[in-house]
N, C-alpha and C positions, 0 to 999 in steps of 0.2 A: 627384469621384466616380470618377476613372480610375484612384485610386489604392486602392480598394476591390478586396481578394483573397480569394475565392470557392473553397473547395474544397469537393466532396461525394462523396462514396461509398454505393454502395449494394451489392446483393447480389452485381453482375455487372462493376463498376468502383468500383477503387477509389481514393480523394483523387484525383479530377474535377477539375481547373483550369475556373473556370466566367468566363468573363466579364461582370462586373454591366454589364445593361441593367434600366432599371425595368421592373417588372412591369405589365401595362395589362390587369387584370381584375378587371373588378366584383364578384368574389366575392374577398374579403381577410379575413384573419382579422388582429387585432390586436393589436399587442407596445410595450413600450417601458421605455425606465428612467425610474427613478421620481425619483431623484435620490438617494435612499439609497444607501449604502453597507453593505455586510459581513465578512466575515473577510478578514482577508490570508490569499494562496497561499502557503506555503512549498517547493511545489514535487511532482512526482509520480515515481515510482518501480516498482521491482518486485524480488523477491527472489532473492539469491545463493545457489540452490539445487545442491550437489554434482552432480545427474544434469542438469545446466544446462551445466557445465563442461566433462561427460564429451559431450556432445551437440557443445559446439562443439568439440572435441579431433579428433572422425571429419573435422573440415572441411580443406580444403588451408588452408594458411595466411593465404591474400591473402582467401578467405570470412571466414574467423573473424577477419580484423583489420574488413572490413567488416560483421560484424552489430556489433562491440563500437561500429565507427562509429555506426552507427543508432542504438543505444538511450543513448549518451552523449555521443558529442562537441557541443558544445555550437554549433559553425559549421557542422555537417554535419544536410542536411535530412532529418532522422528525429526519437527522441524526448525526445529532451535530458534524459534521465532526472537526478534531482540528491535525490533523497528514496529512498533504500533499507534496505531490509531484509535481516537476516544471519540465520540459529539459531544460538544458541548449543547447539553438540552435534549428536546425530541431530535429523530430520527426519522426516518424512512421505516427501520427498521427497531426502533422504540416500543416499549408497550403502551404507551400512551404518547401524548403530544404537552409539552410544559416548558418553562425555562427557568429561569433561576430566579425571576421577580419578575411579579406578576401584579403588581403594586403601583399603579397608573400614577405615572408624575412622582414617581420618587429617583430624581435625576443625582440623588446623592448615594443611591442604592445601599440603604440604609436594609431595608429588606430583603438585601440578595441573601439568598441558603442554597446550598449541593442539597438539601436533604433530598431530592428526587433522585440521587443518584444511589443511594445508601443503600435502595432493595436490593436492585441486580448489578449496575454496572461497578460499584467501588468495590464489592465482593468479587467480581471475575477479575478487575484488574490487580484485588490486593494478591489473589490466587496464582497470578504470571508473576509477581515481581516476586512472590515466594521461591519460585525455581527460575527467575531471570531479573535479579536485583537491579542490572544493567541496559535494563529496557529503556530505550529510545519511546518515546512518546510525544503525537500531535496531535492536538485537539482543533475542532473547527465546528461552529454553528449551522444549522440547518437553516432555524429561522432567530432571530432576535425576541424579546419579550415582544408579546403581541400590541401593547399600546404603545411600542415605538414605530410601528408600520402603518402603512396605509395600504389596503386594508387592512384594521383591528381584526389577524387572523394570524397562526401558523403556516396555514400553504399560501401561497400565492403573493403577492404584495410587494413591497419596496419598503426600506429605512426611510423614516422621518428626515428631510435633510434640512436639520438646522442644528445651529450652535450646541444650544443647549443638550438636546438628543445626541448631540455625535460625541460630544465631551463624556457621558452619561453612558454610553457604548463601549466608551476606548474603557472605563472605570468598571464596565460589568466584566471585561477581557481582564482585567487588573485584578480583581476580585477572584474572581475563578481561580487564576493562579497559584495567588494565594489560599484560597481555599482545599486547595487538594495538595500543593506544598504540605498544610495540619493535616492532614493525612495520610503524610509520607511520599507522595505522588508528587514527582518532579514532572512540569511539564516543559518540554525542549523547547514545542512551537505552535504555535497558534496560527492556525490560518484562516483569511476574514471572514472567509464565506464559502460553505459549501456548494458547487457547481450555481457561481453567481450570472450565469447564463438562462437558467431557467428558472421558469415559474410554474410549480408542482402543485397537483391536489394532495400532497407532502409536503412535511415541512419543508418551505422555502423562501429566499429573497433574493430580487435580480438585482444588480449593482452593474454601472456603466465601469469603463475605465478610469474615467474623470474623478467618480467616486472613490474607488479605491486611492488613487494617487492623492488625494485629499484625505480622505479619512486619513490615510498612514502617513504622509506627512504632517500633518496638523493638529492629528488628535493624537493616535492612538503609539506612535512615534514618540512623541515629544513626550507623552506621560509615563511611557518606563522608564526612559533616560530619567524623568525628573526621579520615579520611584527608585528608581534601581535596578530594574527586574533586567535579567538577561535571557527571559525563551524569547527566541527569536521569531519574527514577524515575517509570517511568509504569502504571498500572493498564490493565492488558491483557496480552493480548489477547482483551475482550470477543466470544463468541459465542454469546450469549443475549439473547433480547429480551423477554421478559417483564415485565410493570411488576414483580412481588415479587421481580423480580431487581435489577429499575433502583434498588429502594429499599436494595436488603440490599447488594448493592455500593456502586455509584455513589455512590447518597445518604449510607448510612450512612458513606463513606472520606473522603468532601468535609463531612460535619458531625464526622467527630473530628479533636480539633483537633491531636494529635502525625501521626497520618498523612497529614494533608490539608497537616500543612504543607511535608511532604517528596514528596507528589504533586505533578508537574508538568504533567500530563495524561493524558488517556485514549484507549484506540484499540478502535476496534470493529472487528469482521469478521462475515461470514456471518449469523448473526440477529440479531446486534449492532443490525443497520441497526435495527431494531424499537425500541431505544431511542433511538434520535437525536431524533425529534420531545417526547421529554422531557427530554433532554438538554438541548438548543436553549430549549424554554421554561425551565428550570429553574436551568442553571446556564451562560444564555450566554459568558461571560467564562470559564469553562476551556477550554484549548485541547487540540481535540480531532482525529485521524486514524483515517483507516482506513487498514487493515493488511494486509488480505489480500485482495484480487480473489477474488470464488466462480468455481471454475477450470473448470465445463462437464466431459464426458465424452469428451473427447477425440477426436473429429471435426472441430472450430472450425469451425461451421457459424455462418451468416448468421445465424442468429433468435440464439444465445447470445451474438454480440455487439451486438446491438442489444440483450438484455438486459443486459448489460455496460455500456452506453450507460447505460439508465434506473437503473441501482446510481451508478453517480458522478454524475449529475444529483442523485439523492435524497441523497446523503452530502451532496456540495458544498451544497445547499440548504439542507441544517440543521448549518451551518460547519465544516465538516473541514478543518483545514489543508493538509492531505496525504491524495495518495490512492494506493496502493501495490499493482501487482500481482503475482499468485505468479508462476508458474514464467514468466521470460524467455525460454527458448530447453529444447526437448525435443527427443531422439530422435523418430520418428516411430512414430505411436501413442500417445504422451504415458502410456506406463506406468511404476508408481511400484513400487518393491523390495516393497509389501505387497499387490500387485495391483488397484492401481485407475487406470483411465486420464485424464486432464485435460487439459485445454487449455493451448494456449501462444502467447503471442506469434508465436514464431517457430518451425518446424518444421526440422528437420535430416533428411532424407531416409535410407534404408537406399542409395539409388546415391551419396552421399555430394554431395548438394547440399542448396540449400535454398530454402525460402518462408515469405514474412509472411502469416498467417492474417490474416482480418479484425478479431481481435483488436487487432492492431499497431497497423492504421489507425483503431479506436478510440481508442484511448491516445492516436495523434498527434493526431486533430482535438483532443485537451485540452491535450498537454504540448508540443507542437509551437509554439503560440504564445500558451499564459498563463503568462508568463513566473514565477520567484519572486520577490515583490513584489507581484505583484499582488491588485486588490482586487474582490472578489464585489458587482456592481451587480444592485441589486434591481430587479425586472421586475413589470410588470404588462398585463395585458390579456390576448386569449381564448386568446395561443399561449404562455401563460407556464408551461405546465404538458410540454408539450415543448422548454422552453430555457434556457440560464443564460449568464451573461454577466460579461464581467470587464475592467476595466481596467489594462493596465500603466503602472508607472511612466514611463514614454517618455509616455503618453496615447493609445496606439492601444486601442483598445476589443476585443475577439472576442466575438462572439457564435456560441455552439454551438444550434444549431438544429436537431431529429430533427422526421421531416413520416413519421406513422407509417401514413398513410394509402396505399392502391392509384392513386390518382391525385395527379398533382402539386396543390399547393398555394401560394395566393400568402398571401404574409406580410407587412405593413407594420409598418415598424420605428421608431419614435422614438427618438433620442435628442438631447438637447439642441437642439430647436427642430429639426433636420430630421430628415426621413422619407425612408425606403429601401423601395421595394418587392422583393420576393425572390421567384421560383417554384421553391419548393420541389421538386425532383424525386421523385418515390414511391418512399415505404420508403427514406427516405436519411437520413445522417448530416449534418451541414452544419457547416462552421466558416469563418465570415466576419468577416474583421477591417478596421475603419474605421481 
């Protein structure tokens, strides 16, 4: 038992070194693994956002090689990030708004270039695969070149739907690929559309169900098989939860059989969560991520990351491979080029220092030590509804444990014939590994 390590944070400290002594109190609520199994981890992440770059750039130098340490190097005690996220184009969170050609009626995209990417974003990401060679990466559009939509605009609009244009789509997807492959930049997967549900004064484009299952059967399907290309084609980035959506997406792209068979999974974000519990029942065996952390109002106060807490609990439990958050590293204020403020991991001060929000140390109690490999043990008894828990391949166990209550509480924990008593400290996060 000496070898049992105990972290917790709460609203006034944070990842606590706690040292396990049993707990000796007649009031115990009750936990344990069941002996089942669930998903494998492929690992947690967050997104290589342009005003992320510009954020670490105001730092002296020896800061900004140490945030890049926290959130990647995989020997350094931070968050061993290895699952990431890219835009392909503008962003939300962009320093400006552009795309890769911008070349009206060039359907051979003879003029596609990254060069908009070369300021900030290919420097932060060449910067992670320096200390995480083995990063997982998916890329996804905001908006399309603007003279493929209707409106000729970034925010707002729909893809042009015809032949021509959609063939010309699937080839700018083709091209990108390729383009950051010469770069070193493997990318795993492409997803078609960022939250194709709305229509933003941010880059954006709404796509029916109909759409997508045509586009990826038709176009963009058929042309890597013809290319070669092996990053996989994923539907997302879901941000709706509605069941008449879960059926006219989800279900209808996984029951046709030329889109389903070039789908290789699917990624939810923001109301997305709302279809996981039909997901899970419906179509357990597709493999599914979340994509984007819902990013708070830019204070990074205590209660939104204990919300933050219960969104990767609820993912990870109805099997998300991957759990992925936005913005890494902001300016302070966490304001975005179309005026709306967010939250961040990490905060970069205007006196030109910085600090990890309790966001950070969210993310760590998770990415800190369930390794990728690891496997989702299923839980049962009265505290299983504040906890999840995982085995790595090595066979050390972690169990994450939130005690959402004003007073501490004691937890008793099974696993494999012995029991662990735990007191919970109030209103805490907990990550404890056997």
């Amino acid at each position: 038992m000496n070898n049992i390590k105990w972290f917790s944070t709460t609203e006034n400290e944070f990842w606590k070194e706690i040292e396990y002594k049993p707990a000796d109190n007649a009031n115990k609520s009750t936990l344990g693994t069941t002996g089942e199994t669930d998903q494998t981890i492929d690992g947690f992440g967050g997104c290589f956002n342009e005003l992320g770059e510009i954020a670490l750039e105001k730092l002296p130098e020896s800061d900004r090689e140490k945030i890049l340490d926290l959130l990647f190097k995989p020997d350094e005690d931070g968050l061993r990030f290895s699952y990431c996220r890219t835009p392909m184009g503008a962003s939300d969170y962009g320093e400006r708004w552009y795309s890769y050609n911008e070349t009206e009626g060039d359907y051979a995209m003879e003029h596609f270039s990254i060069d908009g990417d070369r300021k900030y974003l290919l420097p932060f990401i060449k910067s992670a695969l320096k200390r995480q060679p083995n990063m997982k990466m998916f890329a996804s559009p905001w908006s399309p070149p603007t003279w493929m939509k209707f409106p000729k605009a970034y925010n707002f609009g729909t893809l042009n739907w015809d032949e021509k244009n959609l063939k010309a789509y699937a080839l700018y997807f083709a091209k990108y690929i390729e383009a950051y492959k010469n770069e070193g930049i493997r990318i795993d997967q492409v997803h078609i559309q960022n939250e194709p549900f709305s229509d933003q004064k941010f880059p954006s484009c709404k796509w029916t169900g109909e759409q997508f299952i045509e586009f990826i059967g038709d176009y963009i399907g058929p042309l890597f098989e013809k290319m070669g290309i092996d990053t996989d084609i994923f539907l997302g980035t879901l941000n709706n939860g509605e069941t008449r959506s879960f059926y006219s997406y989800v279900s209808a792209l996984l029951h046709d059989p030329k889109a389903s068979k070039y789908t290789k999974g699917m990624a939810f974000q923001w109301a997305g969560k709302n279809m996981m519990p039909l997901m899970k029942e419906t179509f357990p065996e597709v493999y599914t991520i979340q994509s984007e952390n819902e990013c708070g109002d830019g204070w990074n106060a205590w209660g939104n990351a204990v919300y933050v807490y219960t969104l990767m609990r609820h993912y990870l439990t109805y099997g998300v491979r991957a759990y992925v958050y936005w913005n890494m590293v902001l300016s302070e204020g966490g304001m975005s080029t179309w005026g709306w403020r967010q939250n961040t991991m990490i905060t970069v001060e205007d006196d030109g220092t910085y600090k990890l929000n309790p966001e950070f140390y969210i993310m760590k109690h998770f990415s800190r030590y369930v390794a990728p490999g690891a496997v989702r043990l299923k839980l049962a008894g009265h505290w299983t509804a504040n906890s999840i828990a995982f085995r790595n391949t090595d066979g050390s166990v972690v169990l994450i444990a939130q005690n959402p209550f004003k007073k501490a509480q004691t937890v008793e924990f099974t696993h494999e014939e012995k029991t662990y008593s735990f007191e919970l400290p109030a209103d805490s996060i907990n990550t404890i590994i056997l």
